[in-house]
PyMOL Python script that loads the backbone (N, CA, C, O; Angstrom):
from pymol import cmd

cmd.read_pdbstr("""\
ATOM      1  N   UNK A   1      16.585 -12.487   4.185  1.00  0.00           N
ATOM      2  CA  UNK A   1      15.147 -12.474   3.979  1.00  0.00           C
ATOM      3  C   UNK A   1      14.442 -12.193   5.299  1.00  0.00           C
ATOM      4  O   UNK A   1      14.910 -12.533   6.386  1.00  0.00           O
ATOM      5  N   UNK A   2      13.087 -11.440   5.110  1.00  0.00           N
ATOM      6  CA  UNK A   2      12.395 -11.470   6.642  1.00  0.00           C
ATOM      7  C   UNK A   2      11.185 -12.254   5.952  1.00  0.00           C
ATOM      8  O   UNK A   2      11.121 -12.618   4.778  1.00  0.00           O
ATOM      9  N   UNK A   3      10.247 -12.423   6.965  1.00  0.00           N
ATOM     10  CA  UNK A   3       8.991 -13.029   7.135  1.00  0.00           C
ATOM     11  C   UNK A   3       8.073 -12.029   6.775  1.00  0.00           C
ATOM     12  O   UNK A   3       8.068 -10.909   7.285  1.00  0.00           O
ATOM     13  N   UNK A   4       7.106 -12.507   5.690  1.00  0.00           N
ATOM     14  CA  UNK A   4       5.704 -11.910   5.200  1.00  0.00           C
ATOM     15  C   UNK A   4       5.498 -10.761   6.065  1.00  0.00           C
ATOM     16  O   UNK A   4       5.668  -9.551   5.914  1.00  0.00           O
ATOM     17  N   UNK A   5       4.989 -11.655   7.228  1.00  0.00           N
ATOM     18  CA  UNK A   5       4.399 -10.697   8.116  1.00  0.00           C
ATOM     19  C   UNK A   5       5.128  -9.368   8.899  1.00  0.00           C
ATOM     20  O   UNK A   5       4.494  -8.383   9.278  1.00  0.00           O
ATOM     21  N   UNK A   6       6.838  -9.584   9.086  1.00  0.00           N
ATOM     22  CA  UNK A   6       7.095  -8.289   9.212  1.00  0.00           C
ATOM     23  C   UNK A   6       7.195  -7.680   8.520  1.00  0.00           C
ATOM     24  O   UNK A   6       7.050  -6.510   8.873  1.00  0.00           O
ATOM     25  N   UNK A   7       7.593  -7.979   6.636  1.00  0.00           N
ATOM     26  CA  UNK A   7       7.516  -7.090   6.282  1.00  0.00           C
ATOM     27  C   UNK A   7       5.788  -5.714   5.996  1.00  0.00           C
ATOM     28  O   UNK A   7       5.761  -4.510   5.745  1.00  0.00           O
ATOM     29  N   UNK A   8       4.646  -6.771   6.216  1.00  0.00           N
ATOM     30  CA  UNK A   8       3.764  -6.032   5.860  1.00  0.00           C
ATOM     31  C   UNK A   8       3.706  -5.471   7.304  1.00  0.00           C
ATOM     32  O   UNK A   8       2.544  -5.068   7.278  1.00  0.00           O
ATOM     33  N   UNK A   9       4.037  -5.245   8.221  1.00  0.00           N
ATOM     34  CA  UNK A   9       4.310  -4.195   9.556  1.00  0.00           C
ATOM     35  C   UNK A   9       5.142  -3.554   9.211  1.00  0.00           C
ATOM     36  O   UNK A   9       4.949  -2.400   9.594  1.00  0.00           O
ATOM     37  N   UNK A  10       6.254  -3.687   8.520  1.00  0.00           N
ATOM     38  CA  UNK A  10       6.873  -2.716   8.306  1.00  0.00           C
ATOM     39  C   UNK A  10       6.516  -1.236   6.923  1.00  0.00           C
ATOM     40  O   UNK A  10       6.860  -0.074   6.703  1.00  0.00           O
ATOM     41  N   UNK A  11       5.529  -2.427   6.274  1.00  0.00           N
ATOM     42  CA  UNK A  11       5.087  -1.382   5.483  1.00  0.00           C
ATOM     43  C   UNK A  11       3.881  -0.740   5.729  1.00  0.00           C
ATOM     44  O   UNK A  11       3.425   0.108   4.961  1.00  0.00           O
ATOM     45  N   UNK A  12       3.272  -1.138   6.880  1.00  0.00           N
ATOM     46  CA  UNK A  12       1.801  -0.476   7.074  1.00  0.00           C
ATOM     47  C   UNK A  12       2.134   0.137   8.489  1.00  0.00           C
ATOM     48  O   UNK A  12       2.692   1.232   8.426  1.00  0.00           O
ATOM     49  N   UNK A  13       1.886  -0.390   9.832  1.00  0.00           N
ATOM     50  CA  UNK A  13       1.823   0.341  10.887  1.00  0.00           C
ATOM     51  C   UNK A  13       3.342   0.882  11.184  1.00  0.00           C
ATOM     52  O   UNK A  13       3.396   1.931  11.826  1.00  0.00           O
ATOM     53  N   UNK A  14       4.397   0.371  10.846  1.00  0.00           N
ATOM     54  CA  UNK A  14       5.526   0.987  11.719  1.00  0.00           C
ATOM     55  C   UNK A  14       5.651   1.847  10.841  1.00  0.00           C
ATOM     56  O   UNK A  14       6.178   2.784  11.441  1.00  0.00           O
ATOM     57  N   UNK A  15       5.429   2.314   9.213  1.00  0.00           N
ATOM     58  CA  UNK A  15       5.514   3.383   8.885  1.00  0.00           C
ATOM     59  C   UNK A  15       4.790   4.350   8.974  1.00  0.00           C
ATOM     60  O   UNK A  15       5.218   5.488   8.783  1.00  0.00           O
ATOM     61  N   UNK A  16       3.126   3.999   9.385  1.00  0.00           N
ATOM     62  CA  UNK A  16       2.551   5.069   9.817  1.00  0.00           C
ATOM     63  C   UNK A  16       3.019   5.801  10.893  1.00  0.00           C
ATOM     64  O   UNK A  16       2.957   7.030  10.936  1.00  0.00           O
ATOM     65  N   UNK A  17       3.570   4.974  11.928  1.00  0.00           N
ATOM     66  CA  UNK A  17       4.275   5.283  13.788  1.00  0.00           C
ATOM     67  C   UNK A  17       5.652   5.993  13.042  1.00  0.00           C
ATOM     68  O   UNK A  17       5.717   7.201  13.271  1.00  0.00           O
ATOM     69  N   UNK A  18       6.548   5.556  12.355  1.00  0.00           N
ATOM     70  CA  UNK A  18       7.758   6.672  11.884  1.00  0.00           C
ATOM     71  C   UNK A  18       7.175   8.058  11.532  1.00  0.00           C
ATOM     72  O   UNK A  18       7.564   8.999  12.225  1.00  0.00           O
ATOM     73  N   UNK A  19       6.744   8.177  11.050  1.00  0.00           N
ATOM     74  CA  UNK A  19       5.605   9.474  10.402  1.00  0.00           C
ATOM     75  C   UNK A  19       5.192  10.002  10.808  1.00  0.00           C
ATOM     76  O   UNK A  19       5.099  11.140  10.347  1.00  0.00           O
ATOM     77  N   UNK A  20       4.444   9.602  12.277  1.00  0.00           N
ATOM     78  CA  UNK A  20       3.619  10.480  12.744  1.00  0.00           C
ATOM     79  C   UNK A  20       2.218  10.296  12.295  1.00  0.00           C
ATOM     80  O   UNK A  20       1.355  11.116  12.605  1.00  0.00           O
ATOM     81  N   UNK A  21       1.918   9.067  11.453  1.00  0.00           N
ATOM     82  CA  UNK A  21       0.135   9.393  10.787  1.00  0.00           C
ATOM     83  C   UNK A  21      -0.892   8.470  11.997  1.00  0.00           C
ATOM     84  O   UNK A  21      -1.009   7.244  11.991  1.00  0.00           O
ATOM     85  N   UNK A  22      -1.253   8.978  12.528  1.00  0.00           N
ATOM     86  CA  UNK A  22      -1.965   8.152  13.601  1.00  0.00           C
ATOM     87  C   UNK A  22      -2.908   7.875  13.356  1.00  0.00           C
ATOM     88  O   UNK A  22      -3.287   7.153  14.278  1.00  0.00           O
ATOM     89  N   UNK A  23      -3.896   7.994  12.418  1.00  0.00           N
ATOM     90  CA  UNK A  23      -5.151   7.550  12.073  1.00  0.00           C
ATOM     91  C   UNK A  23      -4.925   6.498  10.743  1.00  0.00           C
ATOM     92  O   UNK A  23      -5.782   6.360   9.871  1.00  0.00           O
ATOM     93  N   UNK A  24      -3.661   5.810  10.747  1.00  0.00           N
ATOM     94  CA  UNK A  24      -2.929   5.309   9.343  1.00  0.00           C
ATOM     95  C   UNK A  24      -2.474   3.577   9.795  1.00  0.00           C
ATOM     96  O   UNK A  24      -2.383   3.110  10.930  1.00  0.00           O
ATOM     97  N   UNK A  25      -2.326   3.134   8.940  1.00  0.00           N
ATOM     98  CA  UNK A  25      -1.172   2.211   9.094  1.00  0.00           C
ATOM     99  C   UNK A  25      -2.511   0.728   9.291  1.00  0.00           C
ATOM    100  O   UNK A  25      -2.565  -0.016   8.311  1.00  0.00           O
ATOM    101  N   UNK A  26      -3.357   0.429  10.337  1.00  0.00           N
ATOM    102  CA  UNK A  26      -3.827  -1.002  10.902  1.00  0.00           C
ATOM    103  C   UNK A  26      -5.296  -0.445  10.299  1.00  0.00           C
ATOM    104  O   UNK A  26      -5.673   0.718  10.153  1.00  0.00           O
ATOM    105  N   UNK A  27      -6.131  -1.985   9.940  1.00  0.00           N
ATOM    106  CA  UNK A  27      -7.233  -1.909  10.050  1.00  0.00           C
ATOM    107  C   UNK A  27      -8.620  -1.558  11.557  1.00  0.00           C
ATOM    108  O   UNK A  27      -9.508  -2.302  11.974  1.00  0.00           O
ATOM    109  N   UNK A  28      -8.288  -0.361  11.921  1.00  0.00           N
ATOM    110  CA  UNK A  28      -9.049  -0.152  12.912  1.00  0.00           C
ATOM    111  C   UNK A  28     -10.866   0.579  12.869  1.00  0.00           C
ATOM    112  O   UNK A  28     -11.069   1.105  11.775  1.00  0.00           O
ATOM    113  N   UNK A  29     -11.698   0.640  13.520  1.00  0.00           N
ATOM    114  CA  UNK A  29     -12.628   1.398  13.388  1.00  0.00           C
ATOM    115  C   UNK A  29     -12.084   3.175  13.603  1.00  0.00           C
ATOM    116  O   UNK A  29     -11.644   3.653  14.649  1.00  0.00           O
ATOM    117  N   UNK A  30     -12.222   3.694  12.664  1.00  0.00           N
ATOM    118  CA  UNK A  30     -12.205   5.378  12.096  1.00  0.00           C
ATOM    119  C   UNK A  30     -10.859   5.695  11.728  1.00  0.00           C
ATOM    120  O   UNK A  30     -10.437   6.849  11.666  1.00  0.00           O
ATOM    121  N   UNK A  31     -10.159   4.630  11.476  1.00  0.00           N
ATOM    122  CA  UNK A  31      -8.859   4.525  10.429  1.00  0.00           C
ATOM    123  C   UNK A  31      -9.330   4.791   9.409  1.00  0.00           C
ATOM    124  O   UNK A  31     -10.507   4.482   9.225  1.00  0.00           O
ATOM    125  N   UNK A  32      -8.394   5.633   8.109  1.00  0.00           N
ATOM    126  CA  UNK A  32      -8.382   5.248   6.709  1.00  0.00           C
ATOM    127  C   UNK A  32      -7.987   3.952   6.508  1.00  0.00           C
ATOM    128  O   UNK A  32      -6.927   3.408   6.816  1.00  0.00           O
ATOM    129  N   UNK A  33      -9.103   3.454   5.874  1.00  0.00           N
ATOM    130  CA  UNK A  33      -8.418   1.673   5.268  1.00  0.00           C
ATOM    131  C   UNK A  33      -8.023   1.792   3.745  1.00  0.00           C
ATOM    132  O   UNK A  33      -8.764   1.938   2.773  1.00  0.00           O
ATOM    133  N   UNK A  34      -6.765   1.699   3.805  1.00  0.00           N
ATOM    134  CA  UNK A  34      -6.085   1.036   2.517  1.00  0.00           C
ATOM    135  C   UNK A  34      -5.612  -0.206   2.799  1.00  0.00           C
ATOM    136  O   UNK A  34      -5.036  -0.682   3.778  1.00  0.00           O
ATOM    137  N   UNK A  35      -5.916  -0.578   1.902  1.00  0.00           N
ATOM    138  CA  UNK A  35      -5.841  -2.551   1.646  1.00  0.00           C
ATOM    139  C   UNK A  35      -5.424  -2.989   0.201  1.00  0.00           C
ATOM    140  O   UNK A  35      -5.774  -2.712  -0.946  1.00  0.00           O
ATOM    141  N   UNK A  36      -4.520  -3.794   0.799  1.00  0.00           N
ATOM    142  CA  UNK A  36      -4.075  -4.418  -0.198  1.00  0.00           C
ATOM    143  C   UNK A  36      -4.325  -5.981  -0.112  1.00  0.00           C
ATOM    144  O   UNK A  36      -4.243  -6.539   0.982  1.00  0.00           O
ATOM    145  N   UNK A  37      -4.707  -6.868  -1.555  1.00  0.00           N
ATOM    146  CA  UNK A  37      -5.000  -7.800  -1.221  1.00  0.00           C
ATOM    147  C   UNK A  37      -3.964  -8.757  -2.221  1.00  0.00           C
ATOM    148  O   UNK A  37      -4.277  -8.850  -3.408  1.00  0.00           O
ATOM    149  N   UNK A  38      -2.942  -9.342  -1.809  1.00  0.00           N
ATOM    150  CA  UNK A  38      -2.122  -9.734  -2.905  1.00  0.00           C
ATOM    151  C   UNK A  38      -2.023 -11.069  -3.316  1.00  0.00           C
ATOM    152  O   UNK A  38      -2.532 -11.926  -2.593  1.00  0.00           O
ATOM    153  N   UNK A  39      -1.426 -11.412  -4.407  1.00  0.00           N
ATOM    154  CA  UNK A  39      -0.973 -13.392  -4.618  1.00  0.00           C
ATOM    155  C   UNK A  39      -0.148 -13.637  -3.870  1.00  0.00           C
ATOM    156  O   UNK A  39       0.836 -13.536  -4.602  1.00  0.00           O
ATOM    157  N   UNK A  40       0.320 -13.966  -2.657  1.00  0.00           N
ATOM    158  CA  UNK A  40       1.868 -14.644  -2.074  1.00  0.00           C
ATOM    159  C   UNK A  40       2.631 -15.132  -3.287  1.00  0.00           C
ATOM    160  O   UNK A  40       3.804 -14.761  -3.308  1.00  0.00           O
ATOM    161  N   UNK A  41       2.152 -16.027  -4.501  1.00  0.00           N
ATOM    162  CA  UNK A  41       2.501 -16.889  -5.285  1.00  0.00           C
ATOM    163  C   UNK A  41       3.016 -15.861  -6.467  1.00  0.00           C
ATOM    164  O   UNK A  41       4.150 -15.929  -6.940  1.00  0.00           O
ATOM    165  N   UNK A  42       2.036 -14.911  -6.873  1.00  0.00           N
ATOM    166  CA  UNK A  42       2.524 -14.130  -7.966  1.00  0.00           C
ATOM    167  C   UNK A  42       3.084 -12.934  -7.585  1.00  0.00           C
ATOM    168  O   UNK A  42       3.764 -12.580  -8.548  1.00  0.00           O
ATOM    169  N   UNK A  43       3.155 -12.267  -6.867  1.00  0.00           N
ATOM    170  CA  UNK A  43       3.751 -11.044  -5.944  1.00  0.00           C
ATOM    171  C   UNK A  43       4.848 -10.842  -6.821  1.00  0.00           C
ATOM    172  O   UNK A  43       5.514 -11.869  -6.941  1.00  0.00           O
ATOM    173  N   UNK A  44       5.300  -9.800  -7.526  1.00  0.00           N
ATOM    174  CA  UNK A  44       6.620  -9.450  -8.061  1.00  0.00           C
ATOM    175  C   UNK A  44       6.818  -8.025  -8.367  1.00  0.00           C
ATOM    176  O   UNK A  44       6.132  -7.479  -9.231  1.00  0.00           O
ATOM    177  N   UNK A  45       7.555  -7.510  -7.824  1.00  0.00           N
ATOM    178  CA  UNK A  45       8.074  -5.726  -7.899  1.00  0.00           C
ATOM    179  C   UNK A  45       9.139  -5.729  -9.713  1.00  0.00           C
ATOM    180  O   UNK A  45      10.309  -6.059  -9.907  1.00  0.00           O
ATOM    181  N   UNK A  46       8.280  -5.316 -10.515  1.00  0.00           N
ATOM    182  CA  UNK A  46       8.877  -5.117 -11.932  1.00  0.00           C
ATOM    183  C   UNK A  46       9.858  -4.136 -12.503  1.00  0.00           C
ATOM    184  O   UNK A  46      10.421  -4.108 -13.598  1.00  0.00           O
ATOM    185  N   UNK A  47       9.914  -3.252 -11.353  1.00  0.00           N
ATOM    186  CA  UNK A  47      10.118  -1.398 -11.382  1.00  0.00           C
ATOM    187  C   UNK A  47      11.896  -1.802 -11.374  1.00  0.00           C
ATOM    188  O   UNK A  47      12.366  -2.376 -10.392  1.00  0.00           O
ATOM    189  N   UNK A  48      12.587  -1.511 -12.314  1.00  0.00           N
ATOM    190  CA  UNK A  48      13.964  -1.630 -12.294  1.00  0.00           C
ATOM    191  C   UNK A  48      14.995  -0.406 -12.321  1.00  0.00           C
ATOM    192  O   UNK A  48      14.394   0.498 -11.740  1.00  0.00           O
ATOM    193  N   UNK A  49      15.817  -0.096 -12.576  1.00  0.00           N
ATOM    194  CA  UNK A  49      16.923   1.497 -11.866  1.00  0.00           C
ATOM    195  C   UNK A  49      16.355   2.180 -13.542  1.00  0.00           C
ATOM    196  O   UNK A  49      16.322   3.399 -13.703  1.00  0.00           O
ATOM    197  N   UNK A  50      16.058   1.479 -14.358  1.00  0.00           N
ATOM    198  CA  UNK A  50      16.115   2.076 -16.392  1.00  0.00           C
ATOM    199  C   UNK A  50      14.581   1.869 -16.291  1.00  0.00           C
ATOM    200  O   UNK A  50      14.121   2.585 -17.181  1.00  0.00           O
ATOM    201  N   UNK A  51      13.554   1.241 -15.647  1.00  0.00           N
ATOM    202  CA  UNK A  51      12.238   1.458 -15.982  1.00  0.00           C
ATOM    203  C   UNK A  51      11.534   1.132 -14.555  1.00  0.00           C
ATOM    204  O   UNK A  51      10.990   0.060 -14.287  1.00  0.00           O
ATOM    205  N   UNK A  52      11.653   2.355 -13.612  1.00  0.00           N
ATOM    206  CA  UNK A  52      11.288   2.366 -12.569  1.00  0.00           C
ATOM    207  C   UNK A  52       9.332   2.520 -12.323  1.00  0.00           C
ATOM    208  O   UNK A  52       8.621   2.210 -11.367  1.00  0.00           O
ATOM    209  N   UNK A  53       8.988   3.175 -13.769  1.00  0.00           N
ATOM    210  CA  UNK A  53       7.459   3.213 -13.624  1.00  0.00           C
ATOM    211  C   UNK A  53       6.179   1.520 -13.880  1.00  0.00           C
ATOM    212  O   UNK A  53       4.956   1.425 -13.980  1.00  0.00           O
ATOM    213  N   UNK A  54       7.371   0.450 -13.895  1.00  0.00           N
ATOM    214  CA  UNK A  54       6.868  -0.819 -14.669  1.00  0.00           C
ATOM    215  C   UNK A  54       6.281  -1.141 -13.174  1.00  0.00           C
ATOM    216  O   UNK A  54       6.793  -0.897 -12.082  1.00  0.00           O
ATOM    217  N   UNK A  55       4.756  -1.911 -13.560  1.00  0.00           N
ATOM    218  CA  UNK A  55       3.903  -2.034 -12.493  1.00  0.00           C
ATOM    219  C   UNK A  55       4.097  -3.733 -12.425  1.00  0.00           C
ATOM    220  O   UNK A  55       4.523  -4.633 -13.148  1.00  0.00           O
ATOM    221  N   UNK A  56       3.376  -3.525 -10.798  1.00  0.00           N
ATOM    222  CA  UNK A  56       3.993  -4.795  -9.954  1.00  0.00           C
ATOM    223  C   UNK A  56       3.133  -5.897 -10.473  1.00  0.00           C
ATOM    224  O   UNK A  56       2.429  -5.438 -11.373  1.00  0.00           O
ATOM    225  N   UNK A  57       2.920  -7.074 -10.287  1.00  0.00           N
ATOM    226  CA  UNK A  57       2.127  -8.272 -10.545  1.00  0.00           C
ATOM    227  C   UNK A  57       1.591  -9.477  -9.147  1.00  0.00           C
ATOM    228  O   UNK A  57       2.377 -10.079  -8.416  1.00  0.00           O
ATOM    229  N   UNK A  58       0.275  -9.550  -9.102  1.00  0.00           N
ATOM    230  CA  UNK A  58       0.152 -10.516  -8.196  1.00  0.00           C
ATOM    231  C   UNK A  58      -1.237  -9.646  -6.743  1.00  0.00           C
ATOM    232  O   UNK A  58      -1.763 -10.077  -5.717  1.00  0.00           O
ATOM    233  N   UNK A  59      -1.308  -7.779  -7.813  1.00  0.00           N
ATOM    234  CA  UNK A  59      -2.163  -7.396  -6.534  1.00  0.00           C
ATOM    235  C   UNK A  59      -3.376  -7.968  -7.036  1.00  0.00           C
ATOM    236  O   UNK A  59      -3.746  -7.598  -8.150  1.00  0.00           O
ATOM    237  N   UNK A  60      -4.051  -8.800  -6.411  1.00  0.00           N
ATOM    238  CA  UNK A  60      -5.621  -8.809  -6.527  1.00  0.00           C
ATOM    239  C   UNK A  60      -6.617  -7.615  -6.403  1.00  0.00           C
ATOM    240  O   UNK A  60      -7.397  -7.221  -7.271  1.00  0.00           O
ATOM    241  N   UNK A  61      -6.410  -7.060  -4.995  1.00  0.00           N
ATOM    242  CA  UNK A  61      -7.545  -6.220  -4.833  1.00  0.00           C
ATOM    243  C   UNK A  61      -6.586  -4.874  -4.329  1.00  0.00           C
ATOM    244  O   UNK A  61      -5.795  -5.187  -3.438  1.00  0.00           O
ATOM    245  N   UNK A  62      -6.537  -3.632  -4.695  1.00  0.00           N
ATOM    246  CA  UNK A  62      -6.164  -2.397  -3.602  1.00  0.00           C
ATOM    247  C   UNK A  62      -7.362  -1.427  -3.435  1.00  0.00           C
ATOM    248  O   UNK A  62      -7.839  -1.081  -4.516  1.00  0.00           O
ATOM    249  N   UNK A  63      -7.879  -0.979  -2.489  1.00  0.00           N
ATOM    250  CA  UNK A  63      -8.649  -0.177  -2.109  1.00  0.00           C
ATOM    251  C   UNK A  63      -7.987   1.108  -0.755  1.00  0.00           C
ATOM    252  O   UNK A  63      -7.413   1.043   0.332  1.00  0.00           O
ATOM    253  N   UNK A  64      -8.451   2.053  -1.570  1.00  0.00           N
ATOM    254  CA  UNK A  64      -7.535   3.531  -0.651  1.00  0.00           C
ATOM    255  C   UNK A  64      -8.770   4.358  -0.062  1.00  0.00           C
ATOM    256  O   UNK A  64      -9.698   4.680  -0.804  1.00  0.00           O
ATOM    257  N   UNK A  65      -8.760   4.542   0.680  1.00  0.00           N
ATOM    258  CA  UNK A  65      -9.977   5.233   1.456  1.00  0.00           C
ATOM    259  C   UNK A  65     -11.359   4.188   0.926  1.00  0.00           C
ATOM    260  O   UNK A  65     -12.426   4.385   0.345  1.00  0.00           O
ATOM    261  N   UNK A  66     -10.730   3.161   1.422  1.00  0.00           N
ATOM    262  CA  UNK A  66     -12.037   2.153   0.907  1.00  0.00           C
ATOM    263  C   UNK A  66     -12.632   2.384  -0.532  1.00  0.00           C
ATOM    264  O   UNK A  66     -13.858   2.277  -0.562  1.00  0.00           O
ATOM    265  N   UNK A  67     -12.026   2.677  -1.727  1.00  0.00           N
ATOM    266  CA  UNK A  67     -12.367   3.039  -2.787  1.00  0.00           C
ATOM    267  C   UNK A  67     -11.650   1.895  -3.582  1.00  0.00           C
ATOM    268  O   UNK A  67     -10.486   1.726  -3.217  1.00  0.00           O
ATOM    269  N   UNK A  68     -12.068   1.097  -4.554  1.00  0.00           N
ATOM    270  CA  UNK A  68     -11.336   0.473  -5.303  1.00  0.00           C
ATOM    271  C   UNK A  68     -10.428   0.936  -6.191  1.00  0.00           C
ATOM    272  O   UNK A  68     -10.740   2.017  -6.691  1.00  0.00           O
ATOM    273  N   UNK A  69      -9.321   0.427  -6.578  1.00  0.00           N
ATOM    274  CA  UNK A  69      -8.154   1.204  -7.631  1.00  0.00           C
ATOM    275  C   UNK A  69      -7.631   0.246  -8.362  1.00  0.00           C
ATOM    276  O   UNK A  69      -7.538   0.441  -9.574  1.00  0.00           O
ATOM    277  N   UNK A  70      -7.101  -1.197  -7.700  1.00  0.00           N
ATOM    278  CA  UNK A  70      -7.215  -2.767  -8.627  1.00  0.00           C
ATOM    279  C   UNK A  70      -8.530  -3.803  -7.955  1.00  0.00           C
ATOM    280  O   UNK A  70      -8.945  -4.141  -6.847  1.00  0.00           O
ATOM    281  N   UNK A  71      -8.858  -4.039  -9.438  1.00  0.00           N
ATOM    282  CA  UNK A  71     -10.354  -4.697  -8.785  1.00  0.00           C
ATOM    283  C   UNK A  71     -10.056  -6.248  -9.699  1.00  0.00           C
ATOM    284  O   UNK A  71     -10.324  -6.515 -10.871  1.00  0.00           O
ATOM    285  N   UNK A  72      -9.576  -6.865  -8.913  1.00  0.00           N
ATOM    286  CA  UNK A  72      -9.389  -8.262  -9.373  1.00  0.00           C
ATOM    287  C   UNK A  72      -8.178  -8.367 -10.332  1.00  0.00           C
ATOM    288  O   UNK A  72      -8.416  -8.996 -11.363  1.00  0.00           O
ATOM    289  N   UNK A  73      -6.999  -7.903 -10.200  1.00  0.00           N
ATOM    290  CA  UNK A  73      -5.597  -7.336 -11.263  1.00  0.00           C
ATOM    291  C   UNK A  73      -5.786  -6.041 -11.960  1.00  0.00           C
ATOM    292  O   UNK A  73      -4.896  -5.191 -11.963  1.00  0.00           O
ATOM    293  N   UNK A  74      -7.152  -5.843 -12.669  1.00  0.00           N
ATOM    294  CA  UNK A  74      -6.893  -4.334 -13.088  1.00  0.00           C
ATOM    295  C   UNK A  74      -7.672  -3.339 -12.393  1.00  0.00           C
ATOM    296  O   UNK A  74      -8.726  -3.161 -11.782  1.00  0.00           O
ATOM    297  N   UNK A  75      -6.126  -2.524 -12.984  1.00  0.00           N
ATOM    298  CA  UNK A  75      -6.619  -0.765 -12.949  1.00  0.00           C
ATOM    299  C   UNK A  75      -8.053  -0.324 -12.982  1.00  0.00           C
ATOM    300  O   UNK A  75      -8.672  -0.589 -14.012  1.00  0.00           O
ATOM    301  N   UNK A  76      -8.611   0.240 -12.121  1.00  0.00           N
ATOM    302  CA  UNK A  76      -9.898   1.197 -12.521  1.00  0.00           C
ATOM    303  C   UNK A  76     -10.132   2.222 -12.760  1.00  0.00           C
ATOM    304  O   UNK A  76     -11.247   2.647 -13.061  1.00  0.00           O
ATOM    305  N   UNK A  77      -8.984   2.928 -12.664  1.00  0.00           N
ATOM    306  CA  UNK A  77      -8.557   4.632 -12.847  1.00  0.00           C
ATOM    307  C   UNK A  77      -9.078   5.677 -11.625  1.00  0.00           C
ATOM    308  O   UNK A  77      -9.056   6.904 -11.721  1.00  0.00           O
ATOM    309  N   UNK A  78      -9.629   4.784 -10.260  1.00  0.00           N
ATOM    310  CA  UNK A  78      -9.723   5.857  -9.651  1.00  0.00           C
ATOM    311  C   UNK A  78      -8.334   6.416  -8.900  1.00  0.00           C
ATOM    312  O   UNK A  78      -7.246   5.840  -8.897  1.00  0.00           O
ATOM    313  N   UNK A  79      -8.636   7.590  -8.318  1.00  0.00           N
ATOM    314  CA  UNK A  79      -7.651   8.180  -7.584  1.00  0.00           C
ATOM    315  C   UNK A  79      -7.973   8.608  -6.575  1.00  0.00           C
ATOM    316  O   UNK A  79      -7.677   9.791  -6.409  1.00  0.00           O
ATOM    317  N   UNK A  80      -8.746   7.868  -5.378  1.00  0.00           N
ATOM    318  CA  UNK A  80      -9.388   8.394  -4.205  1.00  0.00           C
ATOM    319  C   UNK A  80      -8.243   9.016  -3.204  1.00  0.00           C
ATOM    320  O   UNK A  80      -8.487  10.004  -2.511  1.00  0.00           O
ATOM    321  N   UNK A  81      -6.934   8.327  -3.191  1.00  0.00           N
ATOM    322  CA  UNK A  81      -6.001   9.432  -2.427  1.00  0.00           C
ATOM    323  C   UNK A  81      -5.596  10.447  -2.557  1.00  0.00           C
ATOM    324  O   UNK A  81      -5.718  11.196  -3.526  1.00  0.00           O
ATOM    325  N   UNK A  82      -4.895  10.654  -1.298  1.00  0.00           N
ATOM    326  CA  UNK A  82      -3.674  12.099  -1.523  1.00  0.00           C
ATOM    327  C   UNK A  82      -2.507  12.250  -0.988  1.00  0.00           C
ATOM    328  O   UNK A  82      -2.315  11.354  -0.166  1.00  0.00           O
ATOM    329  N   UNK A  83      -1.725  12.899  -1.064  1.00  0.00           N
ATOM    330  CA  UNK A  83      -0.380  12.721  -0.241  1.00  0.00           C
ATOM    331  C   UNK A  83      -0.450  13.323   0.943  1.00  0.00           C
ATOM    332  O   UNK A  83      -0.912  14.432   1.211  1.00  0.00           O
ATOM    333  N   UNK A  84       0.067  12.476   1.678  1.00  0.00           N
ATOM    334  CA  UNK A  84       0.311  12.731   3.170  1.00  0.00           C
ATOM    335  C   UNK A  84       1.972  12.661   3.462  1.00  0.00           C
ATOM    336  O   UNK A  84       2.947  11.996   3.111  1.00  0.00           O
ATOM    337  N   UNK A  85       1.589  13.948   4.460  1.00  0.00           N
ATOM    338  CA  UNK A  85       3.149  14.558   4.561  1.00  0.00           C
ATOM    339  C   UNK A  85       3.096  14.425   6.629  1.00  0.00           C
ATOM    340  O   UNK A  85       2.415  15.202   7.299  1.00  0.00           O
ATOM    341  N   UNK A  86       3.964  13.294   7.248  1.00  0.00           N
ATOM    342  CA  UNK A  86       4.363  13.369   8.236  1.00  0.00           C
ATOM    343  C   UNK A  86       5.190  13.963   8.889  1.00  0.00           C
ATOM    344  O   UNK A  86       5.918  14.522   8.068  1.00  0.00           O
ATOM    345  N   UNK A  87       5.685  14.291  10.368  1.00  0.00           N
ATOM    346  CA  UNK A  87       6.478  15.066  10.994  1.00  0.00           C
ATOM    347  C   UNK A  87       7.614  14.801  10.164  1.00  0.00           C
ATOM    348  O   UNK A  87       8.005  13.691   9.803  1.00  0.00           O
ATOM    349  N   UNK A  88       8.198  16.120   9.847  1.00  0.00           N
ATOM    350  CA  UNK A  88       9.345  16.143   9.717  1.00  0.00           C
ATOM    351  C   UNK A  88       9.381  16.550   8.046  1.00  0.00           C
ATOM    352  O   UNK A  88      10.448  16.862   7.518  1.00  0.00           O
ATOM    353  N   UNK A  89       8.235  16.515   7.363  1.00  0.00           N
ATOM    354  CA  UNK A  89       8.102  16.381   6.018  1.00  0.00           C
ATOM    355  C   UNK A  89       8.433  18.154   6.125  1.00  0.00           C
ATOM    356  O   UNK A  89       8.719  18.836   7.110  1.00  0.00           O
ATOM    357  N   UNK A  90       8.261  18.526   4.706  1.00  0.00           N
ATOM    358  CA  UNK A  90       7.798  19.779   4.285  1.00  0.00           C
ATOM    359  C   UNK A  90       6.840  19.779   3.641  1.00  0.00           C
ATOM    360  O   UNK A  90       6.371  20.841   3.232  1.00  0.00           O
TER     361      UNK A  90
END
""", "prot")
cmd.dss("prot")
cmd.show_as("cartoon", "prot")
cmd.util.cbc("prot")
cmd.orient("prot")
């Protein structure tokens, strides 16, 4: 097991720094902010090898370019992102 907190470094800034996305990853002034706001308590990845599209449980809030997408557990249907392709991508 690791600790909360590295793993959310490992999923926000050290993957922006693997990548190459430098305006990515930490809450800074003229960063894109995506945020996630989750339950510690209910947090659970549902997505299994036979039903990999089954959604997770426990996000409170996600916002992607500061746009809401879960607003208190549900879906809102926006789609304010896009894919970003770092060094090395095609």
């Amino acid at each position: 097991m690791i600790t909360l907190p590295h793993a959310i470094r490992g999923m926000t800034s050290l993957a922006a720094q693997i990548v190459g996305l430098e305006d990515r990853g930490l809450l800074k002034p003229g960063y894109w902010a995506d945020v996630n706001v989750i339950d510690p308590i209910t947090i659970r990845d549902h997505a299994t090898y036979m039903n990999p599209h089954a959604y997770s449980t426990g996000l409170r809030w996600v916002l992607i370019n500061g746009v809401p997408v879960v607003d208190d557990g549900a879906r809102t249907g926006a789609l304010p992102g896009r894919i970003l392709m770092g060094e090395g991508t095609e």
